[in-house]
N, C-alpha and C positions, 0 to 999 in steps of 0.2 A: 735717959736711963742707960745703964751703962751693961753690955752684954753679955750675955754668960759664955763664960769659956766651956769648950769642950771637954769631956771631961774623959781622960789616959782609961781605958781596960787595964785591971786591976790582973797584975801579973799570975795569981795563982789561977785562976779561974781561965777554960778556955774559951776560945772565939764559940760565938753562938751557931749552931749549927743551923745551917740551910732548911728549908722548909721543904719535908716531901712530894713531890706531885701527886698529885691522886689521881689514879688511875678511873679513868670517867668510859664506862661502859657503850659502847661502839653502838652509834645511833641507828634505828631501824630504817631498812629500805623501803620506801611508800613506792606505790604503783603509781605513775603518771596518770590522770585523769586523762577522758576524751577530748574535753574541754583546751585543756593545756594544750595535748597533740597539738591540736585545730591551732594554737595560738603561736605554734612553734613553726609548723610550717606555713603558716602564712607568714610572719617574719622574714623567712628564711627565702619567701619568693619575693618579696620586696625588695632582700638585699640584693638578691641574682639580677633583680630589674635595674636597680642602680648599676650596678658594676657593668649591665649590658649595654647602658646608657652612656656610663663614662667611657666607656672602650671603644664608644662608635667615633667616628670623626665626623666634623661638621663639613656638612656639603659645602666645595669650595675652599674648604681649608686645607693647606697642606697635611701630611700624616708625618707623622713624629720622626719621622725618621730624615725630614726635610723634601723630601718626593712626596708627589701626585700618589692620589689611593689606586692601584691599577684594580683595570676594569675585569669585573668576571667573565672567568672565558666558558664556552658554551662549546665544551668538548663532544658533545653526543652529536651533533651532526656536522660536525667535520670530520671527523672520525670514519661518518658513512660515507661524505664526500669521497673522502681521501681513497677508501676502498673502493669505489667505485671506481675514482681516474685508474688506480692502479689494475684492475680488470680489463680497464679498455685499454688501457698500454702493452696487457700481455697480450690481448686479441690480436693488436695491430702487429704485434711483433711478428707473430705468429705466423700472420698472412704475409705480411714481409721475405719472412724466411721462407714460406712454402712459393712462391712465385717465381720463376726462373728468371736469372735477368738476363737481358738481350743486350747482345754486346753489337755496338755499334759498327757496322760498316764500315770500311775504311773507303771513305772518299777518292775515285781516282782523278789522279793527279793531270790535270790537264796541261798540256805544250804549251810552251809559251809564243801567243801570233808573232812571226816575225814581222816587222815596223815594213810598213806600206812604203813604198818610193816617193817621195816628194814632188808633188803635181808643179809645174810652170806656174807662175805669177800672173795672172790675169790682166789685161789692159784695163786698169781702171779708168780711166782718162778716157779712154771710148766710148765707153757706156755713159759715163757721166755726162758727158757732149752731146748725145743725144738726146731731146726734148722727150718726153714719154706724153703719148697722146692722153687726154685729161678726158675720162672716163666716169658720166654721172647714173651712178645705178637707180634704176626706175625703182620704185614700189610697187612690191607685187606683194599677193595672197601667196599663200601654198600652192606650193604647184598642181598637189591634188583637187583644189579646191575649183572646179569651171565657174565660170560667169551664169550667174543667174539669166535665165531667157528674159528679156524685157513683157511686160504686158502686153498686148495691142492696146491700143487707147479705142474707147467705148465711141461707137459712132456717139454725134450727138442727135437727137432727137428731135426729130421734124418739127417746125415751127409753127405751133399753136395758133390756126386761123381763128380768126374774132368773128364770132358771129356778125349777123347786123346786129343794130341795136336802131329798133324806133326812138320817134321823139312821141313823150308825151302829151296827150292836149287835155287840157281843163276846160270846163265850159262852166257857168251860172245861169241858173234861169229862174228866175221869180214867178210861181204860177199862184192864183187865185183857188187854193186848195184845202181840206184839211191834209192834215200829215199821213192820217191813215188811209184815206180815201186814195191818196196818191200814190202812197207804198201798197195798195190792191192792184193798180194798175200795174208797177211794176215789178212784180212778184209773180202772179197769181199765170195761168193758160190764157184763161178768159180776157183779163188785163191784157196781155201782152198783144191779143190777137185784134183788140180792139185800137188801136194806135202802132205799132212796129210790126207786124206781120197779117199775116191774113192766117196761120193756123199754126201749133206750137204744137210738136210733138214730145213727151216728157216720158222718162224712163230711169227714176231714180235721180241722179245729179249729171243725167245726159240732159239736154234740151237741142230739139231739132226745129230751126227757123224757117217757117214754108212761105214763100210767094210763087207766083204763076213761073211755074220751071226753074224755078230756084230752090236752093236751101242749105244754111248756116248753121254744123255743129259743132254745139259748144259743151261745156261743162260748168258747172254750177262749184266756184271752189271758196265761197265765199258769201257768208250773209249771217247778219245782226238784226233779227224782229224787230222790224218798225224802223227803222232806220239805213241798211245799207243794205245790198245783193252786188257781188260779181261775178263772172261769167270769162272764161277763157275758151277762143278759138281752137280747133283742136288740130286747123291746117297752117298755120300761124308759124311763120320762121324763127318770130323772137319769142323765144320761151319763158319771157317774163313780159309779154305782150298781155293786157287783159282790157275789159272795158265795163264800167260800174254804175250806179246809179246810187247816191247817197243821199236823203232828205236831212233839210237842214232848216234851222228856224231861228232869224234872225234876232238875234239878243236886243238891239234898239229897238226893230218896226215893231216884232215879231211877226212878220212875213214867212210866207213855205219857200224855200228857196231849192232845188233840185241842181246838183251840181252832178254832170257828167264827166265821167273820168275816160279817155280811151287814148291810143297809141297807134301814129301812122309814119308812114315814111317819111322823108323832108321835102319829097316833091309832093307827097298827099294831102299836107297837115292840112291848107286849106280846103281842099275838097273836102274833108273830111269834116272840117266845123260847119259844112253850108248842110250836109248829110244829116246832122246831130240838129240844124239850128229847124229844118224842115218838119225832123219826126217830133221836136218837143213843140209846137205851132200843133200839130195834129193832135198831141196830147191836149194841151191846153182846151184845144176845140173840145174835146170828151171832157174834159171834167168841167168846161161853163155847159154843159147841154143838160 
């Protein structure tokens, strides 16, 4: 289809005129609600927040300007500081200037020694020539210190005499007895007087041995009912000197066997077994009667 030309404004007629604006009544002003306010500044602290955010620089990063962010200074107590050195500098000064100063003494000047005369050259060679006696120094204390006084030394102590010492004798004797019958005899006053003495005087654990003008005290320091009695001399040099009578019963025969215990000198021992072998013979005869 083929287009339509445009078509010339007809010369008598003029251009069409422009369309008048209309005059459009000036809009009314509405009051901002509370609601809005509220909406506007809250906005409004958002954007302050951003912008406080973008302005800060990251720790460690350099600041914009190519430098380090310098550090906040902390003017209020230096400040005091500073006033304070500056007080104590006027004090000092102060005293400085009020203090007299003391002017130094002038040293007097001492003369100059005049140089001594020069003493002669010494014979060396003399003295060297001579041997020097060889001098060996003792070891000594302090001089203050004297010699302790020695001790005396302790007498020694007179030498311990040995008593005698007896020997001892053992005897056996086999008697035709019983045991107790035997141990009355040699126990008992009346026993005793009947075979070893003629009368027995007794006073506790004294015993006094009587024959015609005689008589043997002893003491009683030893005996076991029914079995053993000893007796100690009481004039007797050896003080472990004693003399016993112990019944005893033969475990094979069962025999009474009477075993006398006593102590004599080494030249007595025999006298002394004929003594023991006499008075048990005399016993014997009392206990067969």
């Amino acid at each position: 289809m083929a287009k339509k030309k445009p078509t010339a404004p007809k010369p008598g007629r003029s251009a069409a005129k422009p369309a008048r604006k209309s005059k459009s009544a000036p809009a009314k002003k509405t009051k901002p609600t509370r609601s809005a306010g509220r909406k506007a500044a809250a906005v409004k602290k958002v954007v302050a927040k951003k912008k406080a955010v973008a302005a800060r620089p990251l720790k460690g990063a350099p600041a914009r300007g190519g430098g380090k962010t310098p550090a906040k200074k902390v003017n209020a107590p230096k400040k005091v500081v500073a006033k304070k050195a500056a007080a104590v500098k006027k004090v000092a000064v102060k005293k400085a200037a009020t203090k007299p100063v003391k002017k130094a003494a002038a040293s007097p000047v001492k003369p100059a020694r005049q140089a001594a005369p020069a003493r002669p050259a010494k014979n060396v060679t003399s003295k060297a020539a001579e041997p020097k006696p060889a001098v060996v120094a003792a070891k000594e204390g302090p001089a203050s210190a004297s010699p302790a006084p020695k001790a005396a030394p302790k007498p020694a102590p007179p030498p311990v005499k040995k008593r005698p010492m007896k020997e001892r004798v053992v005897m056996e004797f086999y008697l035709n007895s019983s045991p107790h019958a035997l141990y009355e005899l040699l126990s008992t006053p009346s026993g005793f007087s009947e075979w070893y003495c003629q009368d027995v005087d007794v006073r506790g654990d004294q015993y006094t041995f009587l024959w015609d003008g005689e008589q043997e005290e002893t003491t009683l320091i030893g005996r076991k009912l029914g079995e053993v009695i000893r007796f100690r001399r009481n004039d007797d040099e050896d003080p472990e000197a004693f003399f016993e009578f112990r019944v005893r019963i033969d475990a094979m025969t069962n025999d009474v066997c009477l075993v006398v215990t006593d102590h004599a000198w080494p030249h007595e021992v025999e006298e002394t077994r004929n003594l023991w072998t006499s008075q048990i013979e005399t016993l014997g005869r009392v206990l067969g009667a």
